[in-house]
C-alpha positions in Angstrom: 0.0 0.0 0.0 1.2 3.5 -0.8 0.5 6.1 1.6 -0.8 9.6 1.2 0.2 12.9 2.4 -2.3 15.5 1.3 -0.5 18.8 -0.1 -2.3 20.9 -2.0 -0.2 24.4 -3.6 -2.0 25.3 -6.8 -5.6 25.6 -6.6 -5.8 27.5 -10.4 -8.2 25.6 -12.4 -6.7 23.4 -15.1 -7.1 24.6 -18.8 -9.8 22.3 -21.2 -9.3 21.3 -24.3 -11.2 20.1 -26.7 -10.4 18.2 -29.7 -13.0 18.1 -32.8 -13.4 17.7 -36.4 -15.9 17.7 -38.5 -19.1 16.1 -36.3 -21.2 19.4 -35.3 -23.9 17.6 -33.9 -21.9 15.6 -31.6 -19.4 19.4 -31.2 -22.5 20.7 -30.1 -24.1 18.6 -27.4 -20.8 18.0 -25.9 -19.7 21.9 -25.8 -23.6 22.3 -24.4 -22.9 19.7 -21.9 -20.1 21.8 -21.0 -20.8 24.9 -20.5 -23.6 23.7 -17.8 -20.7 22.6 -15.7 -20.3 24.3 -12.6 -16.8 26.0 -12.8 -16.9 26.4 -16.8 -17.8 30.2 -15.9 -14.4 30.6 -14.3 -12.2 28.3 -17.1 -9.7 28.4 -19.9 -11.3 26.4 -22.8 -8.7 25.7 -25.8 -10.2 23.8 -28.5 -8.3 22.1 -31.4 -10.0 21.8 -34.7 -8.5 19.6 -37.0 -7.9 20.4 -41.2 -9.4 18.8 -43.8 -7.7 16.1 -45.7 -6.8 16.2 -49.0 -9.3 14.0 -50.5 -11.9 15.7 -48.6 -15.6 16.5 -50.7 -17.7 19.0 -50.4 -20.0 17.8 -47.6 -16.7 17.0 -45.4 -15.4 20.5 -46.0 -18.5 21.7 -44.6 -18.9 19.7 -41.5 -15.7 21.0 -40.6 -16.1 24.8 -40.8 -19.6 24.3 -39.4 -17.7 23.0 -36.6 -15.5 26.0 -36.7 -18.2 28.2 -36.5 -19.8 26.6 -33.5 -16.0 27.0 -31.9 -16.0 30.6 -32.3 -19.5 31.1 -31.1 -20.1 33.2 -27.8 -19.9 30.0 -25.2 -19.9 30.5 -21.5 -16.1 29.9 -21.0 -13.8 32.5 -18.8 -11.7 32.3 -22.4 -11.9 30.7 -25.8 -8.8 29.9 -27.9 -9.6 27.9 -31.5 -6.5 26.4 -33.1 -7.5 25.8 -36.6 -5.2 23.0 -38.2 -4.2 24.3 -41.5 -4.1 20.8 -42.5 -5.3 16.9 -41.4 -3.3 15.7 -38.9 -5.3 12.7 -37.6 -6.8 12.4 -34.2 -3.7 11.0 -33.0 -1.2 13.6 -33.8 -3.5 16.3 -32.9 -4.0 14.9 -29.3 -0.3 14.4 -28.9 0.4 17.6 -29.7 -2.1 19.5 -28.5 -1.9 17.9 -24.7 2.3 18.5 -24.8 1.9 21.5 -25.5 -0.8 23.0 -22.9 0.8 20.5 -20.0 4.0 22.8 -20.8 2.4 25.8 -20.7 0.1 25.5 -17.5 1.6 21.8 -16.0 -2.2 20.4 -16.0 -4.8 19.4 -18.1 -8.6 18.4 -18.6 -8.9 16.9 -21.9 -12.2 16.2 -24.1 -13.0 15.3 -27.6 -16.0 16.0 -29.8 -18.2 13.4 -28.3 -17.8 13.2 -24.9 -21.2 14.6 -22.7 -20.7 15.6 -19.2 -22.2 15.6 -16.2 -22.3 19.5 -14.2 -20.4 18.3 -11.8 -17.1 17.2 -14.2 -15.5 20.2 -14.0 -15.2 20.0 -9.7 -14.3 16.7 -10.0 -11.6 16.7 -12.1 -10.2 20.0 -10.7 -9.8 18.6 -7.0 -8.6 15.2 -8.1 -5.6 17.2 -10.0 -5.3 19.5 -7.1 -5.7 16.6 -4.8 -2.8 14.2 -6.3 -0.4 16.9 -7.8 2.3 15.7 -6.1 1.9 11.7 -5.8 4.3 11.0 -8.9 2.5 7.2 -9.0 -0.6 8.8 -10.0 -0.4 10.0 -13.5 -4.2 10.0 -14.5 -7.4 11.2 -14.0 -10.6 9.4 -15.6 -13.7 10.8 -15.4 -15.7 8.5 -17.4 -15.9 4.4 -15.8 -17.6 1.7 -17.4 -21.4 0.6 -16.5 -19.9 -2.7 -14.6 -22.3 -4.9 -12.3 -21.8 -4.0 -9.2 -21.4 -0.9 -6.8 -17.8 0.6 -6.4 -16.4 3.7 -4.5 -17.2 6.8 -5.3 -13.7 6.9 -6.5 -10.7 4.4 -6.2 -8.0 3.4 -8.7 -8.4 1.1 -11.5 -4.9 1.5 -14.2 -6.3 1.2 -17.2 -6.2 4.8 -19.1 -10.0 5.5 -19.3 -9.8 8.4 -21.9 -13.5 9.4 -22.3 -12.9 12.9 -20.3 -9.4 12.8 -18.4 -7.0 14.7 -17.1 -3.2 14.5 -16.1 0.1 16.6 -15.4 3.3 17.9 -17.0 5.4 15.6 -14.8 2.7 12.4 -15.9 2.5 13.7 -19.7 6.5 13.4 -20.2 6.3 9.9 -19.6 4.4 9.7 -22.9 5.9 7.2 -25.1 5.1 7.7 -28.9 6.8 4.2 -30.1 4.2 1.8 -30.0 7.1 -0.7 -30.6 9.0 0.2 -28.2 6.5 -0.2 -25.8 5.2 -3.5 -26.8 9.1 -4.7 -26.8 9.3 -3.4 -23.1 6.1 -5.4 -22.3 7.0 -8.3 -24.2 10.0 -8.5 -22.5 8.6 -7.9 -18.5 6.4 -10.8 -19.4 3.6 -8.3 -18.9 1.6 -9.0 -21.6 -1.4 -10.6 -19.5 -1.7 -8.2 -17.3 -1.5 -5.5 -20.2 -4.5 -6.8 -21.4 -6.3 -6.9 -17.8 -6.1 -10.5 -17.1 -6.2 -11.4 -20.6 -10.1 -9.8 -21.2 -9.3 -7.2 -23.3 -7.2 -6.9 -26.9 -4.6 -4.1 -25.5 -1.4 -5.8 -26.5 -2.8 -6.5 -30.1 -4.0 -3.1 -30.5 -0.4 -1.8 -29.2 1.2 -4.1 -32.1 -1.3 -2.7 -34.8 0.5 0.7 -34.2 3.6 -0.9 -34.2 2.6 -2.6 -37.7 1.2 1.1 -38.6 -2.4 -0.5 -39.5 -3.6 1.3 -37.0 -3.2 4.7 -35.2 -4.1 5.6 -32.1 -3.0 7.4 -28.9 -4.9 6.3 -25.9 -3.2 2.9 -26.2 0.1 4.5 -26.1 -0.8 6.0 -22.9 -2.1 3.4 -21.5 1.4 1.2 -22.1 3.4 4.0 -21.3 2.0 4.6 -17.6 1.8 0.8 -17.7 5.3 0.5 -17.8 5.6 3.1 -14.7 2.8 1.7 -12.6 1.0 4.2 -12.9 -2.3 4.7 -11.1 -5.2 6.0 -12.5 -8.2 7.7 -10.1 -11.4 6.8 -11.4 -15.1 8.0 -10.1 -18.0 5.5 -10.1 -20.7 6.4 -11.3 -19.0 7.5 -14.3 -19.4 11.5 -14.8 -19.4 11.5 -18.8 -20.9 9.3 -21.7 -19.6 8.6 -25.0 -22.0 9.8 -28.0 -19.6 9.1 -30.8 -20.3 5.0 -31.1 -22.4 5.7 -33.7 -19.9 4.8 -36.2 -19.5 8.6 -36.9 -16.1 9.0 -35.6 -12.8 8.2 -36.9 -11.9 5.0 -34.4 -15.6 4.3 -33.2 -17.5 1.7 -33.3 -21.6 1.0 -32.9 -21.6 0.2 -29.5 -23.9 0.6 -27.0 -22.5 -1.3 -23.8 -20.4 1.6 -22.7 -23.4 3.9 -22.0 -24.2 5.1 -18.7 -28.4 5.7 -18.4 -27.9 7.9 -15.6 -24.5 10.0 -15.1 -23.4 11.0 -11.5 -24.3 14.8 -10.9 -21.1 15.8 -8.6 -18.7 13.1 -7.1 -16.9 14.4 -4.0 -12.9 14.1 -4.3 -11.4 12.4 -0.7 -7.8 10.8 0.1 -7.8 7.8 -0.4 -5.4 4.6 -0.4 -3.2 4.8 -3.7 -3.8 1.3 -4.2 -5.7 -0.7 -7.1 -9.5 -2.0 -6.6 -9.0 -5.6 -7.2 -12.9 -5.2 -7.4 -12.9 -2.8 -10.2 -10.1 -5.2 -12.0 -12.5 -8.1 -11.0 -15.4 -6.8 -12.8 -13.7 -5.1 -15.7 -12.3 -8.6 -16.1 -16.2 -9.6 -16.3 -17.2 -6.7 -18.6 -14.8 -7.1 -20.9 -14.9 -11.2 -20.8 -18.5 -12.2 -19.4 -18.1 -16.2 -20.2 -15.3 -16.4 -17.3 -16.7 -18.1 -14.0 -16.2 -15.6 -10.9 -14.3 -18.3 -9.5 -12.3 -18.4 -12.8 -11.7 -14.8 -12.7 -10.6 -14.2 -8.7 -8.2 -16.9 -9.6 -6.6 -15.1 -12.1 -6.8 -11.7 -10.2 -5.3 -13.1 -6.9 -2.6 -15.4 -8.7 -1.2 -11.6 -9.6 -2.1 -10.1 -6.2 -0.8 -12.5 -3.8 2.8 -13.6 -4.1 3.9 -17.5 -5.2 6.0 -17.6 -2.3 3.0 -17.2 0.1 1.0 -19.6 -1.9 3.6 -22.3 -1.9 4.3 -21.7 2.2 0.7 -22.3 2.3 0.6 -24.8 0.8 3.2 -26.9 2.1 1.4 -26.1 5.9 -1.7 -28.1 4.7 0.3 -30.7 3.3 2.2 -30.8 6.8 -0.6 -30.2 8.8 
């Protein structure tokens, strides 16, 4: 268990940013969603619209000024800052860049994209968790989006997967950021770590991680995910979640029809306590059964405590029963 001291020094709100394209439907409910947030009033809002490509039509050229329009309209934001890309760079490059760049400048960040609702009470949350854990290096993220699992968990508590529907992190987290998919699957590879990667073996992580590698697929969040990974990083997560996804509609660039991931009822505010920097083995457990339902719960715990408790106990115990 790692303990916690409680220092908090800079109580400024963290800059949002918001990365879109060319959905203005989706733009629009989330920057709605937004600006109903208690504490949007009083912060810096920096949103990043990407460029057309060069193959774009008509219709696509559009969507995406329509988008920029919306941008630039009078929102309820202390500040507003477009960036305009003059060109596509792909929602990968755009993120990377865009979340270097305003870590350096203010050393936190809220980050959001074009399709991610949230609940009023985001904003709080995710300002007092990154006022909260400034200074515990172990904790490198903040989610404010968890998954509709089965059963009740804390109000928060730390699960280490990335959860990058409506996050924030830190300078010091961010320059861990590895952009080498291959290097990072290497690293994993090599640390035997590749079932625990892919939380308990439920979920395709480590084949997503070698896509990029391969360069058939690009993506970020995965690269974040191995890169804090590799520095056992914690991640603070609030249950219920306080944002839903409205972009598996198979509208956006890396999304999918899916429904599952939808929350009926959002959390209004979530309250943001010390607490143990330890992870749940109860969120692992039933991520482990969202991901993977067909596993027994006995099949499952066995898995999950074969990681948690060490072989050298379980042999000692072992040989006392065969003793006894």
């Amino acid at each position: 268990m790692i303990p916690f001291t409680h220092t908090m020094q800079n109580h400024t709100l963290a800059p949002i940013v918001l990365f879109v394209y060319n959905r203005p439907i989706h733009t629009e409910r989330t920057l709605k969603a937004l600006e109903q947030n208690d504490l949007a009033d009083k912060s810096i809002l920096y949103i990043y619209s990407d460029g057309s490509k060069s193959n774009s039509v008509k219709e696509a050229l559009n969507q995406i000024q329509e988008v920029r329009n919306l941008s630039k309209q009078n929102w309820g934001f202390k500040e507003v800052n477009v960036i305009e890309r003059e060109k596509n760079w792909g929602l990968a490059d755009n993120i990377i860049d865009g979340v270097t760049k305003i870590t350096q400048k203010y050393g936190k960040i809220i980050v959001l994209e074009d399709d991610i609702v949230t609940a009023k009470g985001f904003l709080k949350y995710m300002n007092q968790a990154l006022d909260l854990y400034q200074n515990q290096e172990q904790v490198m993220h903040i989610s404010g989006y968890m998954f509709p699992v089965r059963k009740k968990l804390p109000s928060t508590f730390f699960y280490n997967t990335a959860s990058c529907w409506g996050w924030g992190t830190w300078q010091r987290a961010w320059e861990h950021f590895e952009p080498s998919a291959k290097k990072l699957a290497e690293e994993i590879q090599s640390k035997n770590k590749v079932e625990a990667f892919n939380i308990e073996s439920s979920y395709h992580f480590y084949e997503d991680l070698l896509a990029n590698a391969n360069q058939t697929m690009k993506t970020w969040a995965v690269l974040w995910y191995a890169s804090m990974f590799l520095k056992n990083g914690h991640s603070l997560h609030p249950y219920p979640s306080l944002t839903n996804n409205i972009g598996n509609d198979g509208t956006g660039e890396n999304s999918q029809k899916l429904d599952k991931f939808r929350w009926k009822k959002l959390a209004s505010y979530i309250d943001v306590k010390p607490i143990d920097i330890i992870p749940s083995i109860k969120a692992t457990e039933l991520m482990v059964d969202f991901y993977n339902p067909r596993k027994s719960f006995t099949e499952r715990l066995k898995i999950i405590l074969k990681k948690v408790i060490p072989q050298s106990i379980i042999f000692t115990f072992k040989k006392m029963i065969k003793n006894a």
